[in-house]
C-alpha positions in Angstrom: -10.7 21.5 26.3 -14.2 21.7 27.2 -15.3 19.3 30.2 -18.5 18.9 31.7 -18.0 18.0 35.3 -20.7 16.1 37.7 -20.5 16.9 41.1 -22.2 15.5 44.5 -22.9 18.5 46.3 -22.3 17.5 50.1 -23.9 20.3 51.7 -27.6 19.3 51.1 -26.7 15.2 51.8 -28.6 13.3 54.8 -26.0 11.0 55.6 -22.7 10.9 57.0 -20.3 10.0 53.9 -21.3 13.1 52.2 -19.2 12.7 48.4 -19.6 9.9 46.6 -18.0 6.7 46.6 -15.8 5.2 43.6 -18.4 2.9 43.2 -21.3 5.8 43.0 -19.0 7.6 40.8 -17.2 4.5 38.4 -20.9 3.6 37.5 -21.8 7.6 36.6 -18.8 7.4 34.7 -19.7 4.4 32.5 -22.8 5.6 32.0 -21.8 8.8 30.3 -19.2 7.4 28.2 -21.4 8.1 24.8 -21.3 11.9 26.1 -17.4 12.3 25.4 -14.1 10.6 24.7 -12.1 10.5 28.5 -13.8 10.3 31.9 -11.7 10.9 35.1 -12.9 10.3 38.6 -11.8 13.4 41.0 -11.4 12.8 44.5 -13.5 14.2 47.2 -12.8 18.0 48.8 -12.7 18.1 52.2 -11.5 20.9 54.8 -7.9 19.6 55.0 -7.9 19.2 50.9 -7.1 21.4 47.8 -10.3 21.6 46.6 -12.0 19.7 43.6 -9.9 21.9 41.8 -6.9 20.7 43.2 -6.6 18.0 39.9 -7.1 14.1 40.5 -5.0 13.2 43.2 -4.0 9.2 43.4 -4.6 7.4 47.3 -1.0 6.6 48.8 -0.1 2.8 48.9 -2.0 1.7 51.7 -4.6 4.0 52.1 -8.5 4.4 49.9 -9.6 7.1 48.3 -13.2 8.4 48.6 -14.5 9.9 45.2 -16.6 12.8 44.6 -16.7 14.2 41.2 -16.9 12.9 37.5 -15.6 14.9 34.6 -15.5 14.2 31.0 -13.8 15.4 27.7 -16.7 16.7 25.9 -14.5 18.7 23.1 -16.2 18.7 19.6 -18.9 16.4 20.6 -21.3 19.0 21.0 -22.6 18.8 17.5 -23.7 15.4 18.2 -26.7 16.3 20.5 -28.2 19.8 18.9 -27.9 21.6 15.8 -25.7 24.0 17.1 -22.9 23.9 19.9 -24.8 25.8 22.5 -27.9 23.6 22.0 -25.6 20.7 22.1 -24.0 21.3 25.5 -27.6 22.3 26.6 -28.7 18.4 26.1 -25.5 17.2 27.0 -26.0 18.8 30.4 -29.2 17.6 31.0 -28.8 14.7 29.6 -25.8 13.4 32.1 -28.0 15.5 35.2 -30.5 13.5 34.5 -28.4 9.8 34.5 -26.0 11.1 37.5 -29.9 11.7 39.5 -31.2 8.5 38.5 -28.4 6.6 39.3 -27.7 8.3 42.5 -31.5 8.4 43.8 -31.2 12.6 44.8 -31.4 14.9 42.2 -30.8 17.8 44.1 -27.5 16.4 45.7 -26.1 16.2 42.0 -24.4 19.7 39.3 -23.5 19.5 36.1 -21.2 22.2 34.8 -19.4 22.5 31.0 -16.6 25.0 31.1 -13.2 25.3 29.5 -10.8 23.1 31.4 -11.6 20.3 34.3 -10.7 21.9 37.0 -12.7 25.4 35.9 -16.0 23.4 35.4 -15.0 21.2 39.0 -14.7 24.4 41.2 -17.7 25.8 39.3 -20.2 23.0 40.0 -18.6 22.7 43.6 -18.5 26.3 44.9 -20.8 28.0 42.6 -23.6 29.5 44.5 -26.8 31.6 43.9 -28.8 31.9 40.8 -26.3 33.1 38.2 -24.8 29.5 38.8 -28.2 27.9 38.3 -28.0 26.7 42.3 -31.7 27.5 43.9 -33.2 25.8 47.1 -35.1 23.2 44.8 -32.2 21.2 43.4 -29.2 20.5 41.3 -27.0 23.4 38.7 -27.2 22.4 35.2 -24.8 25.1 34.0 -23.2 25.6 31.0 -20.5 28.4 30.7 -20.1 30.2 27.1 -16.6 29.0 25.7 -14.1 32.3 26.6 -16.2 33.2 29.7 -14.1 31.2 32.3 -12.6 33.9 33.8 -15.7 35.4 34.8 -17.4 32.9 35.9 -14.3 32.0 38.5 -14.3 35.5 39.4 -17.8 34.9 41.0 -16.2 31.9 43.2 -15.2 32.0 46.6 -11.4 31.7 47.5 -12.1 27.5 49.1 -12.5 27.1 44.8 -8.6 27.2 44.2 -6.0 24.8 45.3 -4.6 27.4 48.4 -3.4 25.7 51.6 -4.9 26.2 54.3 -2.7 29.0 56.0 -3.0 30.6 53.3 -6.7 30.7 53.1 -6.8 31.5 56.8 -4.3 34.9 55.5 -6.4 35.7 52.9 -9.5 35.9 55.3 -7.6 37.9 57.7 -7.2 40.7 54.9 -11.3 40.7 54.1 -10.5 38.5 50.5 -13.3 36.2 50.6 -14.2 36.1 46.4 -11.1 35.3 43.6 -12.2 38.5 42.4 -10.9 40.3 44.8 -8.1 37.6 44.8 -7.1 39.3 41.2 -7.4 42.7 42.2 -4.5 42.3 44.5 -0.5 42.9 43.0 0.4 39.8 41.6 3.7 40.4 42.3 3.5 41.1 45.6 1.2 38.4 46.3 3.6 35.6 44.3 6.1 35.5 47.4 3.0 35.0 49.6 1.9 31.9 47.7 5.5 30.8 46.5 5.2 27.6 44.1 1.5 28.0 43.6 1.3 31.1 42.7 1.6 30.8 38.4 -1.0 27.4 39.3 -3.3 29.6 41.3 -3.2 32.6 38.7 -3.5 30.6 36.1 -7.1 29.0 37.5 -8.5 32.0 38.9 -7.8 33.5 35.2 -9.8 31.0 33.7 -6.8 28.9 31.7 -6.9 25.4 32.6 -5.0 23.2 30.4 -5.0 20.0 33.1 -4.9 16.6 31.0 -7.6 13.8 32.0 -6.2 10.5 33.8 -8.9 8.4 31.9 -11.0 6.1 34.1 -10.6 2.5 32.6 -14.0 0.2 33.3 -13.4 -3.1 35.0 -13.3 -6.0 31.6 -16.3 -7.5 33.8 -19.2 -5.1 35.1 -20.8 -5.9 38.4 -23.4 -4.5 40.4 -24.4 -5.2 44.1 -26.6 -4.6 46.9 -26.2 -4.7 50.4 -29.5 -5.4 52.8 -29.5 -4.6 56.5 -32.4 -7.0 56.5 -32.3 -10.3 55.0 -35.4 -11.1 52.6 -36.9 -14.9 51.6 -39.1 -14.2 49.0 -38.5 -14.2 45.6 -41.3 -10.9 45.5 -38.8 -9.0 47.6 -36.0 -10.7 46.0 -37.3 -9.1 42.1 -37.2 -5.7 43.5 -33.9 -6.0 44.0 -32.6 -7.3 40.7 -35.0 -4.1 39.2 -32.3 -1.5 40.7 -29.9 -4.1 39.9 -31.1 -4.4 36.4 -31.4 -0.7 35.9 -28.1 0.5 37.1 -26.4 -2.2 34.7 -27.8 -1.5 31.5 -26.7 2.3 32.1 -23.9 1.1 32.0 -24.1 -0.8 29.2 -25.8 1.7 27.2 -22.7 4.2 27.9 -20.1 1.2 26.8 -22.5 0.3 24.0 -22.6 -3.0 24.6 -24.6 -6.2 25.5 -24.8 -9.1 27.5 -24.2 -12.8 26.1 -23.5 -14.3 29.9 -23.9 -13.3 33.3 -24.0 -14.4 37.2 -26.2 -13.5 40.1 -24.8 -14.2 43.4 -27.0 -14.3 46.7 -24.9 -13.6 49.7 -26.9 -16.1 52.5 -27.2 -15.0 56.1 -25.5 -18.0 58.1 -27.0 -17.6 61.0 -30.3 -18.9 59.6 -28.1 -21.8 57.1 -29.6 -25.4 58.3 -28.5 -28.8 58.3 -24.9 -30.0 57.2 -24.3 -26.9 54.9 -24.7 -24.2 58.2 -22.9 -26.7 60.1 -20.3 -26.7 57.6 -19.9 -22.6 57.2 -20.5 -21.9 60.8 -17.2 -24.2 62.0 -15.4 -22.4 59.3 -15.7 -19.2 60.6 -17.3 -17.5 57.7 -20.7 -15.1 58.5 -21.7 -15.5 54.3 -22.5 -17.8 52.3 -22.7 -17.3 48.2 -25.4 -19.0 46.2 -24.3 -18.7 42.8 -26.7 -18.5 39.7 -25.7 -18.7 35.5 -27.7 -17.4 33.1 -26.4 -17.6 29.5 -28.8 -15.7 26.9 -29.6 -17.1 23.5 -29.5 -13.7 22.3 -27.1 -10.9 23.3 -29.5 -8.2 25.7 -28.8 -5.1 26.7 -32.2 -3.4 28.4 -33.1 -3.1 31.4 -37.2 -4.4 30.5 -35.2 -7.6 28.9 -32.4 -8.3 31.5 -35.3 -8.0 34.2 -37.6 -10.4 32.9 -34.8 -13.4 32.2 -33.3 -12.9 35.8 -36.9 -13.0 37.5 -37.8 -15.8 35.4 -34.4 -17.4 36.2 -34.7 -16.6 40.0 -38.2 -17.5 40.4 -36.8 -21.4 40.4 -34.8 -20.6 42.9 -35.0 -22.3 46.5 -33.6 -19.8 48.9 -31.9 -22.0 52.0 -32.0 -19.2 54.0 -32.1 -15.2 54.2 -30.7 -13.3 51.6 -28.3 -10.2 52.8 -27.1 -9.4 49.8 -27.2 -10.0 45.5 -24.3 -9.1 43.4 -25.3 -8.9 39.2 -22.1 -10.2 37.9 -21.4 -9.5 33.6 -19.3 -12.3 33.0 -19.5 -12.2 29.0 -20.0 -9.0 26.7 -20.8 -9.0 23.1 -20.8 -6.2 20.5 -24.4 -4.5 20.3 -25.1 -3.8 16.6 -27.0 -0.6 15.6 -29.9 -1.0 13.7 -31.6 1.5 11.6 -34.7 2.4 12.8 -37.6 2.2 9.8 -41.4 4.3 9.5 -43.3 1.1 7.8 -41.5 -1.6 10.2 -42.2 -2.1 13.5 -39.2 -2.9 15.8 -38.4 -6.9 16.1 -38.7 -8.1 19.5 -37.7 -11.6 18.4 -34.3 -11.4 21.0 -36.3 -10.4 23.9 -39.0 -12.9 23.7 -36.4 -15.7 22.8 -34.5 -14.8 25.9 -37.1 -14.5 28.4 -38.6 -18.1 26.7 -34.6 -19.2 27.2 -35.0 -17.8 31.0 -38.5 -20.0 32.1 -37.5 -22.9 30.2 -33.8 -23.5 31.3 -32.8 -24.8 34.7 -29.6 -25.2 33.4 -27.3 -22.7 31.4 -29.0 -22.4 27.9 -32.1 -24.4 26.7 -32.6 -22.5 23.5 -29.9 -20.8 20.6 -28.4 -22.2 17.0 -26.7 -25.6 16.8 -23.1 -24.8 15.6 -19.7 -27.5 14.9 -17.7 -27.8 18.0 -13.5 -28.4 17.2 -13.4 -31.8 18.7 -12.3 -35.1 17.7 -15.1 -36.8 19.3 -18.1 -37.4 16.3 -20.8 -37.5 19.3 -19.3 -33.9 20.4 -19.4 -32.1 17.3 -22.3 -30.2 17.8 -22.8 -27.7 20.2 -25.6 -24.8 21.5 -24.3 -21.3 20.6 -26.1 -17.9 21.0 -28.0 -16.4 18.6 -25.3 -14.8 15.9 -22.2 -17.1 16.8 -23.2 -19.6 14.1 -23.4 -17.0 11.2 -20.1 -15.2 13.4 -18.4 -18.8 12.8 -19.8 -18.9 8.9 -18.1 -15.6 8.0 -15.1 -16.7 9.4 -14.7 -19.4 7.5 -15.6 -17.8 4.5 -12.7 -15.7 5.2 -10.4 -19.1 4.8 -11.6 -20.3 1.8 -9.1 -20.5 -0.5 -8.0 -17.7 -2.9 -9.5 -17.0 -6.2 -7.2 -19.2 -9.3 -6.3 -22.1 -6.7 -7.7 -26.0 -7.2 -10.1 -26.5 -4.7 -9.2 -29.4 -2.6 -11.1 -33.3 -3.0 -13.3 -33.9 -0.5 -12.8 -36.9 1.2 -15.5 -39.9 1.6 -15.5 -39.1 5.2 -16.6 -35.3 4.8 -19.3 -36.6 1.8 -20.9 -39.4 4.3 -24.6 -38.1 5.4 -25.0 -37.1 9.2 -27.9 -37.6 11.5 -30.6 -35.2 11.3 -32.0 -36.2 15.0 -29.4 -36.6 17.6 -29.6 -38.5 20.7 -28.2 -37.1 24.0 -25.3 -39.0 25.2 -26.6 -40.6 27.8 -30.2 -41.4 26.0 -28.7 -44.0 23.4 -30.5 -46.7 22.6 -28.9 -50.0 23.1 -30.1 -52.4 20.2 -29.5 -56.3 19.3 -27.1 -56.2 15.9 -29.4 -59.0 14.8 -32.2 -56.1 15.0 -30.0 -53.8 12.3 -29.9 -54.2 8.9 -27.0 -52.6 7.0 -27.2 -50.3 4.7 -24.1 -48.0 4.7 -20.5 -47.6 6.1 -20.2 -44.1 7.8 -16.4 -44.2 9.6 -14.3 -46.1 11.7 -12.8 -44.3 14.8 -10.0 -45.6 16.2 -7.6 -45.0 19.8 -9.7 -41.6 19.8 -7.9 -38.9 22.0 -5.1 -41.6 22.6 -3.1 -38.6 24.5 -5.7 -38.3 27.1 -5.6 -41.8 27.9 -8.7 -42.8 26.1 -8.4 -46.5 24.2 -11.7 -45.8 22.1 -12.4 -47.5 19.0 -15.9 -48.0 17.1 -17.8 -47.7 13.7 -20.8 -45.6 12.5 -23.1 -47.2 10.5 -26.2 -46.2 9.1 -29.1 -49.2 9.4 -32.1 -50.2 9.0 -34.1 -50.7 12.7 -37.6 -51.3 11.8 -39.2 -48.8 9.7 -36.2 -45.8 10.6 -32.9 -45.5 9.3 -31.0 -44.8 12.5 -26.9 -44.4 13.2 -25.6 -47.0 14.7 -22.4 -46.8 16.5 -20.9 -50.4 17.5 -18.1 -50.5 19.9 -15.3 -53.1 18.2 -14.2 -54.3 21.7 -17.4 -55.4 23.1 -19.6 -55.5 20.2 -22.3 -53.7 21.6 -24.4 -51.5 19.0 -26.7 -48.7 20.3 -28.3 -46.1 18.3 -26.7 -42.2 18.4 -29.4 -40.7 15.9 -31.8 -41.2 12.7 -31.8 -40.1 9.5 -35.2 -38.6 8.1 
């Protein structure tokens, strides 16, 4: 197996929790998905552990687990990124240094390594030192070790690089073995009753033959992203530079799942202390020291940039009234859709049609989604049966049905006078109908009669759609058969 292993070297760090954090290292992971076909998270080697090499230990019930190190299954994918496989895993190196930096925010904290076998390219990017491992004082190893040259390359490590307890480590030193060179120049089988169990493990490593199998990282269904601020901030300028890291971290991620957005949530985390009125009154006596302010944005088209998914939240957050400090802003993905590859064309320019439709969708809605296609809802109700989709579900919903029609010899079935009666082509909302005098109408076709509609929701509604005459418009009149009442529901052109 060839992996490529990203590591967070803990050594040159500022701060006090030195490896990275499952969070740090899930979103790394997601990100580099397009780079091979398992990712793993490995935990984090400290001076009571095995070593990175030690496999990917699971936290006991109870207890957390810090996470260091991300390593991927790179096999055969090489090809995919250079003409040939050493060019390959030369962009594919750089090419995960350069998202691990980005998205960690110290480039010289992060080492890349592609070796044969997980825990071969994990000891190498943890322990491997000087310049033959591409380690200077300027920044991060982006190695890659010629399939078959393992062994060397772990004969260069120190002894902390294999999974050795302690005492033994501490024996080792006592004899002057400080490199697994020197490690391998010992009898093995005098050495095997030192080590006991480990000993074929150890051997094995320090050889260069690691055949360790990947417990694959599954992604969360529903991406989220958040931020935590040690000062609150109340303007929205402040508040944009936020959901810009927030913005850029998630469409990595979405780039390495290959997928966009169709819905999503941004949740403001409120500093109590500064809440006013009833609502602090409220939160303070219920103990709680935050208070979520939660925002929906539904995009007419599916987005999955960061320039795009930037502009629609500012636009979104802008209208905003912030009651009080902000202390923190989760980016939530509640909906993903499928992100279709286009071809890209010399004479053509790229169409930017989505975008500007979505950050249009983002000023002018206040509420969920102002702009898409109008598609048939599956309802009973005739004022219901239209609904706003996003852009694609209509023509989604068309090929489905195209799937049900039916088979090729069969009679087609006789459409009823209900389904051959015209429909309005301008619809009223339901609450802007336009109550009329019947005296006012003049007939001029029977539509349908609806009768004890949704009886089994304890509804008793029962009326008739007729299109009329109402001055110089014909117009859909629905009349309501226990009152009489007529009001107008839409016109016809």
């Amino acid at each position: 197996m060839r992996a490529l292993a990203i590591v967070w070297d803990a050594a040159t760090t500022t701060s006090p929790e030195a490896p990275f954090n499952h969070v740090q290292c899930a979103r790394i992971a997601e990100a580099c998905f397009h780079l091979g076909t398992t990712a793993a998270l490995y935990p984090a080697a400290g001076p009571a552990a095995a070593g990175p090499a030690a496999g990917p230990a699971r936290p006991a019930a109870g207890q957390t687990s810090t996470w260091s190190a991300v390593c991927l299954d790179v096999t055969g994918c090489a090809r995919l990124f250079g003409k040939t496989m050493e060019e390959g895993e030369r962009a594919m190196v750089a090419e995960a240094g350069s998202l691990a930096s980005e998205l960690s925010g110290e480039p010289g904290r992060v080492h890349v390594v592609i070796a044969d076998g997980p825990r071969v390219a994990l000891a190498i990017a943890a322990f491997g030192e000087g310049a033959a491992f591409g380690k200077g004082a300027g920044g991060g190893a982006r190695v890659v070790v010629p399939s078959g040259e393992a062994r060397l390359a772990m004969s260069r490590l120190p002894i902390a690089s294999l999974p050795l307890p302690l005492p033994t480590r501490a024996w080792l030193s006592r004899l002057g073995i400080s490199r697994v060179s020197e490690l391998l120049a010992l009898p093995r089988k005098e050495l095997g009753s030192r080590l006991g169990a480990a000993e074929k493990d150890v051997f094995s490593l320090a050889e260069g033959d690691d055949r360790t199998p990947l417990i694959p990282y599954v992604p969360p269904a529903t991406p989220e992203e958040t931020v935590e601020l040690d000062v609150g901030i109340d303007s929205h300028e402040a508040l944009a530079f936020v959901l810009k890291t927030l913005t850029a971290r998630m469409s990595s991620r979405l780039a390495g799942r290959g997928v966009a957005v169709s819905r999503m949530e941004i949740v403001l985390s409120l500093d109590v202390a500064a809440l006013t009125g009833k609502r602090g009154e409220r939160v303070r006596a219920e103990g709680r020291r935050r208070e979520d302010h939660t925002e929906v944005v539904v995009l007419p088209a599916p987005l999955a940039s960061e320039k795009d998914l930037f502009v629609v939240l500012r636009a979104k957050m802008e209208r905003v009234t912030l009651a009080a400090p902000v202390r923190g802003v989760t980016l939530r993905v509640t909906e993903l859709s499928d992100k279709p590859a286009r071809a890209l064309s010399l004479f053509s320019a790229l169409p930017r049609a989505e975008g500007v439709l979505a950050r249009l969708a983002g000023e002018l809605s206040v509420e969920g989604c102002a702009v898409g296609e109008l598609g048939l809802a599956d309802t009973w109700d005739p004022a219901q049966r239209s609904q706003l989709l996003p852009l694609g579900s209509s023509r989604n919903s068309r090929k489905k049905n195209a799937l049900r029609s039916p088979p090729r010899g069969t009679k087609p079935e006789v459409a009823s006078p209900f389904d051959l009666a015209p429909e309005p082509t301008l619809l009223l909302a339901e609450n802007c109908a336009i109550a009329i005098d019947r005296r006012e109408m003049k007939p001029v076709r029977f539509l349908s009669r609806v009768e004890q509609l949704q009886w089994w929701q304890g509804e008793r509604v029962a009326f008739d759609r007729v299109m009329g005459r109402v001055g110089d418009r014909l117009a859909c009149v629905v009349i309501h058969r226990a009152t009489g009442e007529a009001e107008i529901t839409g016109f016809f052109d």
